[in-house]
Structures are given as C-alpha cells and as structure tokens.
ROSEKE-786653 format. One line per 10 residues: number of its first residue (from 1); for each residue x, y, z of C-alpha. Coordinates in steps of 0.2 Angstrom, whole numbers, plus 2048, in hexadecimal, padded with zeros to 3 digits. Layout:
// ROSEKE-786653
NUM) X:Y:Z; ... $
// end
This chain:
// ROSEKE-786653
1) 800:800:800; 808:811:7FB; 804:81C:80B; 803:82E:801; 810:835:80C; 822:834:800; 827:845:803; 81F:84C:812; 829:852:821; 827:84A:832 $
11) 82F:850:843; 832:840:84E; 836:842:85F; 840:839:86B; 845:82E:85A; 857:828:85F; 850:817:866; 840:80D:869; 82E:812:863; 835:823:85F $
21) 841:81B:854; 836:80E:84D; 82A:81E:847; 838:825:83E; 83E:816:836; 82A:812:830; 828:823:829; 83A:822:81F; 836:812:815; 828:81B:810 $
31) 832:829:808; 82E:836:816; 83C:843:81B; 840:842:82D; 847:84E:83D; 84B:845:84B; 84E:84A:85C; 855:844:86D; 860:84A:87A; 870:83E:876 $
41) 877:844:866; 883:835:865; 873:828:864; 86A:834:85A; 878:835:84D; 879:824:84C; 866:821:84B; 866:830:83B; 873:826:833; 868:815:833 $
51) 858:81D:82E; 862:825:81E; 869:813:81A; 856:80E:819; 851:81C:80A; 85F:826:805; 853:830:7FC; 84C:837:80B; 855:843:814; 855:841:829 $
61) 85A:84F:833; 862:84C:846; 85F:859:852; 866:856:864; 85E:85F:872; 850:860:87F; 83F:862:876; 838:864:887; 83E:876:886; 83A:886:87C $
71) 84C:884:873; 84A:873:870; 83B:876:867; 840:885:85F; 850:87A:857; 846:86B:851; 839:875:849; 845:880:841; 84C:86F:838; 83B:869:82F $
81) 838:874:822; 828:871:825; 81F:865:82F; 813:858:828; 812:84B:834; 816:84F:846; 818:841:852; 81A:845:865; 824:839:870; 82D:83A:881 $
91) 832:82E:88D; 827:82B:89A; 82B:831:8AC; 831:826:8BA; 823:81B:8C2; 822:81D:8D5; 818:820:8E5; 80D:832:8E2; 80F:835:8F4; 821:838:8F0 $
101) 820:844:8E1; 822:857:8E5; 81B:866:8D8; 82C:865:8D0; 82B:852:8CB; 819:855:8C5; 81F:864:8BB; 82B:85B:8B1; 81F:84D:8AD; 810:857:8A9 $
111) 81F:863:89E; 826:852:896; 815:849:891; 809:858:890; 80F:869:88E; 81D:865:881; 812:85B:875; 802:86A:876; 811:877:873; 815:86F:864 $
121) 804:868:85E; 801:87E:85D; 810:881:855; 80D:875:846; 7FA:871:842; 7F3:885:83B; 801:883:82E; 7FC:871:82A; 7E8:875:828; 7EE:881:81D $
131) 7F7:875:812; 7E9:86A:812; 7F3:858:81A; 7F8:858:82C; 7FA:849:839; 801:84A:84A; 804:838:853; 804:838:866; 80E:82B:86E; 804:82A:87F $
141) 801:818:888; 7F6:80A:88A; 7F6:810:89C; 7EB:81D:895; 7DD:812:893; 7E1:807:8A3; 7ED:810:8AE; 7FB:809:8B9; 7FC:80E:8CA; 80F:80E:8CB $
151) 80E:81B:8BD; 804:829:8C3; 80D:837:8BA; 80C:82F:8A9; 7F9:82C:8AC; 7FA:83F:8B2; 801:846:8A3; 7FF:839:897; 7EB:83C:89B; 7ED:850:89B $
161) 7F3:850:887; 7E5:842:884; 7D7:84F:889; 7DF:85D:881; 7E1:855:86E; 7CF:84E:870; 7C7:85D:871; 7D6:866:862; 7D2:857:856; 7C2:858:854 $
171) 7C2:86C:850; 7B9:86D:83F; 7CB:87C:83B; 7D4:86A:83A; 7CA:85B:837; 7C4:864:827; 7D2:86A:821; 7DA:856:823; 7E5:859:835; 7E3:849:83F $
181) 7E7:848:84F; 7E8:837:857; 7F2:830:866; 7FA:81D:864; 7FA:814:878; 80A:807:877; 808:7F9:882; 817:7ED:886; 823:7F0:879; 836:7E9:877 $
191) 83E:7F9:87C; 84C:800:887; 83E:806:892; 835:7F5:892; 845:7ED:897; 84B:7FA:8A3; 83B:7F9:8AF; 83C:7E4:8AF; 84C:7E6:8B5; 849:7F0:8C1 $
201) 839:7E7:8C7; 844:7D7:8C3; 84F:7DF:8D1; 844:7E4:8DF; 83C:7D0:8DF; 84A:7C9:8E0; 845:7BF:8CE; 852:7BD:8C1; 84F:7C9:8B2; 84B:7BA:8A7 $
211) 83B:7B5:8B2; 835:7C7:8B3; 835:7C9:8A0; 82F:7B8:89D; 822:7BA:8A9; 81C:7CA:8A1; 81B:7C3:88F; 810:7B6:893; 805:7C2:89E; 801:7CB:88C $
221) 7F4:7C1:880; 7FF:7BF:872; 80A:7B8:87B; 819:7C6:876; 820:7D7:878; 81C:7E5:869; 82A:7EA:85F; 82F:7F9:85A; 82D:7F6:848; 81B:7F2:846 $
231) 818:7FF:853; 822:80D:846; 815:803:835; 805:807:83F; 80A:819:843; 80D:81B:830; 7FD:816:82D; 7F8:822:839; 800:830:82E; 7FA:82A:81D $
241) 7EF:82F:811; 7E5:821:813; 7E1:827:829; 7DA:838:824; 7C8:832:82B; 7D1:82C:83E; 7D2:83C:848; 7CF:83D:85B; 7D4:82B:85F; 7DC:822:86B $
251) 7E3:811:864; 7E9:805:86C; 7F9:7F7:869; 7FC:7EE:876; 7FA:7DA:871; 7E8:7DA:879; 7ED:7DD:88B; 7DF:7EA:88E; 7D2:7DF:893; 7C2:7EC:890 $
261) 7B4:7ED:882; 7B7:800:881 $
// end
C-alpha cells in the first residue's frame, strides 16, 4: 500500500531509540524526510545515520537538545522546513509512591508529557490546516485507558494531554481542513524502558531477571512483547493518506492486555 506521504516532513521526537526510533524508521521507508531529536547527540547521530542507510533519498535531520524547553523547541522546529507529520514522544517519568512527589517532581512530569507536546501541537497545526494535510501522533500509554498505580505522574500527565487534544481534534478549523489528531497508547514493548523497570522489579524480589521477564510475557495474551518496528508501521498508517477520517482517537497496542469492552 503506498501511504501518500513520499515527501512530507515529520518532526520525531525522542527518536534516537525505542518507539521513537521505530516512528522514524516507519516514516523513512515510506519516503518521508525526518528531524529527529533527543538529548544524547552521540546516540542520536548514530540513530540519523541508520535511518539514511534505509532511504538515502530521504533526508533526516539530527537535532540534540531538550525539547522540554523553549530552546529545544525553537532548534527542532527551526530544522523541518515545514512540518507535515508531528509526532510527540517523551519518556515517561519515574514510577513511585505520590505521597513522595513534591510540586517540583509533578512540574517536570506534567512539563515532559503535557505542556511540551500542547506547546508544539500550537506551533505546527494553523500552518498545516492551511496546507490542507496535517497529522500529529501522540505517543501516550495504555495506562491511559487502565492506569497503573506505581505510575501516578504518567497517568497525571499522560491524561492532561489526552483531554486537551480531544477537545483540539475535533475543532471543525482542523478536522475540515484534513489535521488529525490522534494519540497511540503502547503497552509492553521490547524497549530499553521495558527492560529497565524488570530489572529493577527483578531486583527488589529478589527474582532473577530471566523469571521477571518471562513472567511478564506470558501475563500478555499474545504471549509476547511489541516491538518497535510494528509499533513505528502502525503510526505510519496513522499519518497516511489513507487515516484522514481517524481523528480524536485513542488506540490501543498492547497484545490484548486491556481486558475491557470500551
């Protein structure tokens, strides 16, 4: 299926590794010229340089730097001449006890997983109605839909941005003029992050790491963790020509784990 997108510009952030990287890599087969950003230059550089070795006709764009910041913004829009395709990522902020986290701590999640992705959600979608073809991919979480207790500031935040783009996607100054907005909640995927939190509850049980992650596959329906890749072709999708009609939505891919109708 030929997605529509060969030639549009997308801004991918957090992009050096996992889901964000997965995004890029989708969007670059399909002949979609990328800006990347992330905080490590290093990883990012290297991550830049495997996306052009996928579609050398494409050209990708690293720019290192904190897109939780006015600069940081600033720098990565500056990169894309324009921006077709906008999809917002960060990683999500430490799970924990809410009796622990002060102002500050809520602050920086809400600034992370809210505030960043609104501030550039208004920088790019009034230029994209006036072209006529705009999408902007959330990467939120399933605990969205079913939250996690331990993760009280990504259920915070992560719910903040959810409300907000609801009511933005569904303004007839968008939806008419073919701007989706739409939000994509990961469940367990094979990412550093995955990987990072069995350890560490691998740790605190005194389980071996093996056990922990084994133990988790098997809790998931299919029996597996996501990966990165078929995460990155559904997003695509998501940007197509073919997705002008999916606004406002809240999708889910997760292997089946949410157990509800709705």
């Amino acid at each position: 299926m030929d997605l529509g997108i060969n030639g549009k510009w997308a801004l991918v952030c957090a992009a050096s590794k996992g889901l964000g990287k997965g995004c890029a890599a989708a969007l670059v087969r399909e002949g979609v010229n990328v800006v990347i950003t992330a905080r490590g230059l290093e990883a990012l550089q290297a991550t830049a340089a495997e996306l052009q070795a996928l579609n050398p006709a494409v050209k990708v764009v690293p720019v290192a730097g904190d897109i939780t910041t006015p600069a940081g913004r600033a720098a990565a829009l500056a990169a894309c001449p324009q921006v077709d395709i906008l999809i917002n990522n960060a990683g999500g902020p430490p799970p924990g006890d809410f009796r622990d986290w002060d102002r500050d701590t809520w602050i920086k999640a809400v600034d992370a997983n809210m505030l960043t992705p609104i501030e550039l959600i208004k920088a790019v979608v009034d230029p994209m109605a006036a072209r006529g073809f705009g999408r902007v991919v959330n990467i939120t979480s399933a605990a969205v839909k079913a939250p996690i207790d331990v993760l009280g500031l990504s259920n915070g935040a992560r719910s903040g941005l959810t409300g907000f783009v609801a009511g933005v996607a569904r303004q007839s100054k968008l939806a008419s003029r073919n701007v989706t907005l739409n939000a994509l909640l990961p469940g367990p995927f094979d990412t550093d992050r995955l990987r990072s939190g069995m350890a560490s509850a691998a740790s605190k049980s005194g389980q071996s790491l093996e056990a922990v992650v084994e133990a988790r596959r098997k809790a998931n329906p299919s029996q597996r963790f996501g990966t990165a890749d078929e995460f990155g072709a559904f997003c695509a999708f998501l940007c197509s020509v073919h997705a002008g009609y999916i606004t406002g939505q809240n999708l889910l891919l997760d292997g089946g784990a949410y157990p509800g109708t709705f």
